[in-house]
C-alpha positions in Angstrom: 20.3 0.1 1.3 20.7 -2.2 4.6 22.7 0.7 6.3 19.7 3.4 5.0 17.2 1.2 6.5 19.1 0.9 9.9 20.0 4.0 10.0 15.6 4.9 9.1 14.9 2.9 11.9 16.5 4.9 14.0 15.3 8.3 12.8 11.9 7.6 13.4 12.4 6.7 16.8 12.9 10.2 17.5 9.6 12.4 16.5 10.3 15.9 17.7 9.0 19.2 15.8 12.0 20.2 14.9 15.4 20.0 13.1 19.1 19.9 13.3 20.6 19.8 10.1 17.9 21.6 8.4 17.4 24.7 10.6 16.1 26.5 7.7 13.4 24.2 6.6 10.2 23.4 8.8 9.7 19.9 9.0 6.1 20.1 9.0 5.7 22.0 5.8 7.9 20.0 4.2 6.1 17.0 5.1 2.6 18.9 3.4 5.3 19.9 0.1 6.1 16.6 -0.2 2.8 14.6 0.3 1.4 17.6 -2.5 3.8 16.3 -5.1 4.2 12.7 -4.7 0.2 12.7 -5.0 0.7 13.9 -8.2 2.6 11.0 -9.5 1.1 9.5 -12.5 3.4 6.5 -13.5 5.3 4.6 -10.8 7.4 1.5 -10.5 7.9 0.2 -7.0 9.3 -2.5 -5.3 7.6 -3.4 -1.8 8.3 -5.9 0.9 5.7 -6.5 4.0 6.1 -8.1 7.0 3.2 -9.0 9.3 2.6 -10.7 12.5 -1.2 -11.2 13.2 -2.6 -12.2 16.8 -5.6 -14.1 17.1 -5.8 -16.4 19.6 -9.8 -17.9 18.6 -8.9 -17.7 15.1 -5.3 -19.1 14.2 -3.6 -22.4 15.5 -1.0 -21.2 18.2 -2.4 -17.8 18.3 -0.2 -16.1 15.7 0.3 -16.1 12.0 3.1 -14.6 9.8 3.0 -13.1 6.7 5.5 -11.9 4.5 4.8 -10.3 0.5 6.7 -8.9 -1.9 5.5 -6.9 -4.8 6.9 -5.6 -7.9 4.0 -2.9 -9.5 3.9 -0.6 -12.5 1.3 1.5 -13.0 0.9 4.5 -16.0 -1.7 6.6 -15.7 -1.1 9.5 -17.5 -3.9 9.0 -20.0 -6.8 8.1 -17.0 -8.7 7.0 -20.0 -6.5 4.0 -20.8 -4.7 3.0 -17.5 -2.2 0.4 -17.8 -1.5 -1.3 -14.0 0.7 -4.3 -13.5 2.0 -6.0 -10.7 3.7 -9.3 -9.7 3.2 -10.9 -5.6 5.2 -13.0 -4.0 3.9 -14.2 -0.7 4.0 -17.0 2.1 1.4 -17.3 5.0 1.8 -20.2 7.1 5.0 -21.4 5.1 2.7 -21.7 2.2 4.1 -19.5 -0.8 2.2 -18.5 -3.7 2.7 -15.9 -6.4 -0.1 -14.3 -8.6 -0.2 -11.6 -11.3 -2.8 -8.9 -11.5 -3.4 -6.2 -14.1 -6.1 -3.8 -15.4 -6.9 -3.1 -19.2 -9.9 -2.2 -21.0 -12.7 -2.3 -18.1 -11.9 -5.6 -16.6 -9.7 -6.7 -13.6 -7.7 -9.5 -14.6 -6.1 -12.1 -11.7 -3.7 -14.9 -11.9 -3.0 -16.9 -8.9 -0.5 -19.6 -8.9 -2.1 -20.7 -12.9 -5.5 -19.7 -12.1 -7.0 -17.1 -14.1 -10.4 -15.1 -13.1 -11.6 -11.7 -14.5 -14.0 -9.4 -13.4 -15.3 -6.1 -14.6 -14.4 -2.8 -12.5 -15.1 0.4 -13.6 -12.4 2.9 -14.3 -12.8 5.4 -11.6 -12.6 2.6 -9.1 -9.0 1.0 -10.1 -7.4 4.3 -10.5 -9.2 5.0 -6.5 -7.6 1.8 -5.7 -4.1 2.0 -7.2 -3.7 5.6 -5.9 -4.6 4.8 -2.7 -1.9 1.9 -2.6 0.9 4.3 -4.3 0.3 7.2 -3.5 0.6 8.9 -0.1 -3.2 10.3 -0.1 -4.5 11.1 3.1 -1.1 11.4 5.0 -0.6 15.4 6.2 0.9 17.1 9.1 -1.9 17.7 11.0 -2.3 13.8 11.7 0.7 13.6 13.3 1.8 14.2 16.7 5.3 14.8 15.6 8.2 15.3 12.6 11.9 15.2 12.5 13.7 16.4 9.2 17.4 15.1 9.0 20.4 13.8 7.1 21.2 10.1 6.6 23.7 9.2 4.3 23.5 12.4 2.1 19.9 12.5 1.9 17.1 14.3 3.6 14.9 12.0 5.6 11.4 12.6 7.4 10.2 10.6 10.0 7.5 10.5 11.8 4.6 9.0 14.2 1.0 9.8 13.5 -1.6 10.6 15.9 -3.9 7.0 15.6 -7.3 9.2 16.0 -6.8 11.3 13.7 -5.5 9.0 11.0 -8.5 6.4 11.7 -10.6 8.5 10.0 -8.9 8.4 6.5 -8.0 4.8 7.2 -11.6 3.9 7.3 -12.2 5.4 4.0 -9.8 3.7 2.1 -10.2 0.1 3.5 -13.9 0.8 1.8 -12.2 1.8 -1.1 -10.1 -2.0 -0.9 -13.4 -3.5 -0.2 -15.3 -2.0 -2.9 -12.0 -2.8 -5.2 -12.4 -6.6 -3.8 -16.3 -6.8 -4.7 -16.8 -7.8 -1.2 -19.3 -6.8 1.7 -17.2 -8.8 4.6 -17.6 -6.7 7.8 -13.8 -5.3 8.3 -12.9 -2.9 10.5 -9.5 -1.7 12.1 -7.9 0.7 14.0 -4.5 2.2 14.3 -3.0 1.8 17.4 0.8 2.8 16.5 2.1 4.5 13.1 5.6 5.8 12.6 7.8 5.4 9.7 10.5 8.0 7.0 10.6 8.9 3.9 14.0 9.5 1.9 14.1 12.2 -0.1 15.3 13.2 -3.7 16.5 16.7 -4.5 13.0 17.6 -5.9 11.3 16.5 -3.1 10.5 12.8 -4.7 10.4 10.1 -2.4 12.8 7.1 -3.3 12.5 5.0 -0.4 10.1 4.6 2.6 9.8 2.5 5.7 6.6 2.1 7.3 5.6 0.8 11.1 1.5 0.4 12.0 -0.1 -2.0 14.8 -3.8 -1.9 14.1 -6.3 -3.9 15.6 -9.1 -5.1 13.2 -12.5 -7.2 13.3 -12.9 -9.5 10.7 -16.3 -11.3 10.6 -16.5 -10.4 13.5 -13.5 -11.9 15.2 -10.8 -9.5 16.7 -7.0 -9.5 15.7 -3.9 -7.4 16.4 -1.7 -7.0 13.3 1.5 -5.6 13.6 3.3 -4.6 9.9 6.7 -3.3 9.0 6.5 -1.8 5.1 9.5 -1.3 3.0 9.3 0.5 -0.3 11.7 1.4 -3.2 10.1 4.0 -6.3 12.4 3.8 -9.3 12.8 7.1 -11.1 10.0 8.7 -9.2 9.2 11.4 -11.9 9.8 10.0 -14.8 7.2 8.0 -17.5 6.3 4.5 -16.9 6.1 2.1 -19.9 3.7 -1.0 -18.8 3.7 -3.8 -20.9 0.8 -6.1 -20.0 0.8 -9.3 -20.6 -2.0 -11.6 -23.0 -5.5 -11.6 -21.8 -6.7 -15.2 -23.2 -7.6 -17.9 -20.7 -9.5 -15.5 -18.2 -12.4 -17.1 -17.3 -15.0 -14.2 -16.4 -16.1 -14.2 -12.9 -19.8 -12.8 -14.1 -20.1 -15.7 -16.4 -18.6 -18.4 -13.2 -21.8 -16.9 -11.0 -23.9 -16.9 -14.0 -23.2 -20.8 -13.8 -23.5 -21.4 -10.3 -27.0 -19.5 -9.9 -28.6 -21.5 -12.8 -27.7 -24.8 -12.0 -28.9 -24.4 -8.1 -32.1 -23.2 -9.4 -31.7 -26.3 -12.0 
C-alpha cells in the first residue's frame, strides 16, 4: 500500500484531460460513472488517516498547529429507517492524544470521549445527511475540475485529479452547514478552497478501494483567519458488499437536553 500511495502521489501531479493506457475510456465520464455508483453505497467500512497543518499566527502559540486522526467507521444503511453508524477516533493535536467513540441508534447521537459519555437527540434525516456527506463522494463531478488523468498503477485503474476551487466552494459551503447543523452549533465558520487534488483507485466494477486526498483551504473561525492545509488517506473494505454494525451498550449516556435543562434552572435559581 506504501508503493500505491507513492506511486498516487505522483499521478495526481499530472492533471491532463486525457489518457495513455486507457485510450478507450474518457477520463471525465468515468470520473461522473464512478461518483454515480459510489453514491449509492449503503453500508461501508473505512479506514481513514488525516493529516493537518493549521496556520494561525493570532490564534495558536508559534503560529502553527498539527493535527493528525485516524478513524475506523461502519455505517449500514440499507434500512434508512433503522441506521446503524459506528466509528472509533484516534487523534493528537498539540501532542495531546485522545480517542472517542460515536454511534447513532434509535433517534439519539451518542458520544464517548476519552470515558465521557454525552447524548443528544438528532433526527434521522440529519445523521444519514451527515454520514453521506463524510463517505460518500456527493458533490464531486467533472465539471468542478479543471482537469483528469485515467491510468494504471500497479494493476489498477487510478483517477487523479485537481478541482477548480470556485467551483467546488459552492458545494463545500453546503456541507460544512450540513457538519454544523450535525454539531448543534451556530459558530460563524467559513472556508475556502484554495488547492484540491487527489486519486481514486479503482475496482473492476468501478468501486473505489482507496483514495488520497490533498486540499489547502483557508477558513474564518469566530472570526479569526487560518490556512489549513490537509492530506486524506482512505481505505473502503469490500466496497459493495453488506455491512454488519454491532453497536455497542447505550447505558451511562448522560443526555445533553437534560445537562442544559440543569444549567438553565439553577442560574435562574
Amino acid at each position: 500500500m506504501k508503493k500505491l500511495a507513492t506511486a498516487l502521489v505522483s499521478a495526481a501531479a499530472i492533471m491532463t484531460m486525457s489518457t495513455t493506457a486507457f485510450a478507450a475510456e474518457n477520463p471525465a465520464e468515468v470520473f461522473d460513472r464512478v461518483m454515480e455508483k459510489n453514491n449509492t453505497i449503503q453500508s461501508a467500512e473505512i479506514q481513514s488517516g488525516v493529516h493537518s497543518v493549521i496556520l494561525a499566527k493570532d490564534v495558536i502559540p508559534d503560529g502553527q498547529m498539527k493535527v493528525d486522526m485516524a478513524m475506523h467507521a461502519e455505517m449500514d444503511m440499507q434500512d434508512t429507517t433503522d441506521l446503524k453508524y459506528l466509528a472509533q477516533v484516534a487523534s493528537s493535536i498539540l501532542g495531546q492524544d485522545s480517542y472517542s467513540q460515536v454511534f447513532y441508534t434509535d433517534g439519539y447521537y451518542y458520544v464517548d470521549a476519552n470515558g465521557v459519555k454525552l447524548k443528544y437527540p438528532m433526527p434521522l434525516e440529519q445523521i444519514i445527511s451527515s454520514v453521506q456527506t463524510g463517505v460518500n463522494t456527493s458533490n464531486m463531478e467533472s465539471s468542478y475540475m479543471k482537469g483528469i488523468s485515467l491510468n494504471e498503477v500497479n494493476g489498477k485503474r487510478v483517477l487523479a485529479y485537481e478541482a477548480n476551487p470556485k467551483k467546488l466552494n459552492k458545494n463545500v459551503k453546503e456541507a460544512l452547514g450540513t457538519v454544523m447543523n450535525t454539531l448543534c452549533t451556530d459558530i460563524n465558520l467559513d472556508m475556502n478552497i484554495q488547492e484540491m487534488k487527489g486519486a481514486y483507485v479503482l475496482d473492476d466494477n468501478d468501486y473505489i478501494i482507496y483514495m488520497t486526498n490533498y486540499i489547502v483551504y483557508n477558513m474564518e473561525v469566530l472570526d479569526q483567519p487560518m490556512t489549513c492545509i490537509t492530506l486524506m488517506e482512505t481505505e473502503v473494505q469490500n466496497p459493495g458488499e453488506p455491512v454488519v454494525v454491532t453497536l455497542p451498550s447505550t447505558d451511562g449516556y448522560e443526555d445533553l437536553i437534560g445537562l442544559y435543562d440543569g444549567v438553565i434552572e439553577s442560574e435562574v435559581e
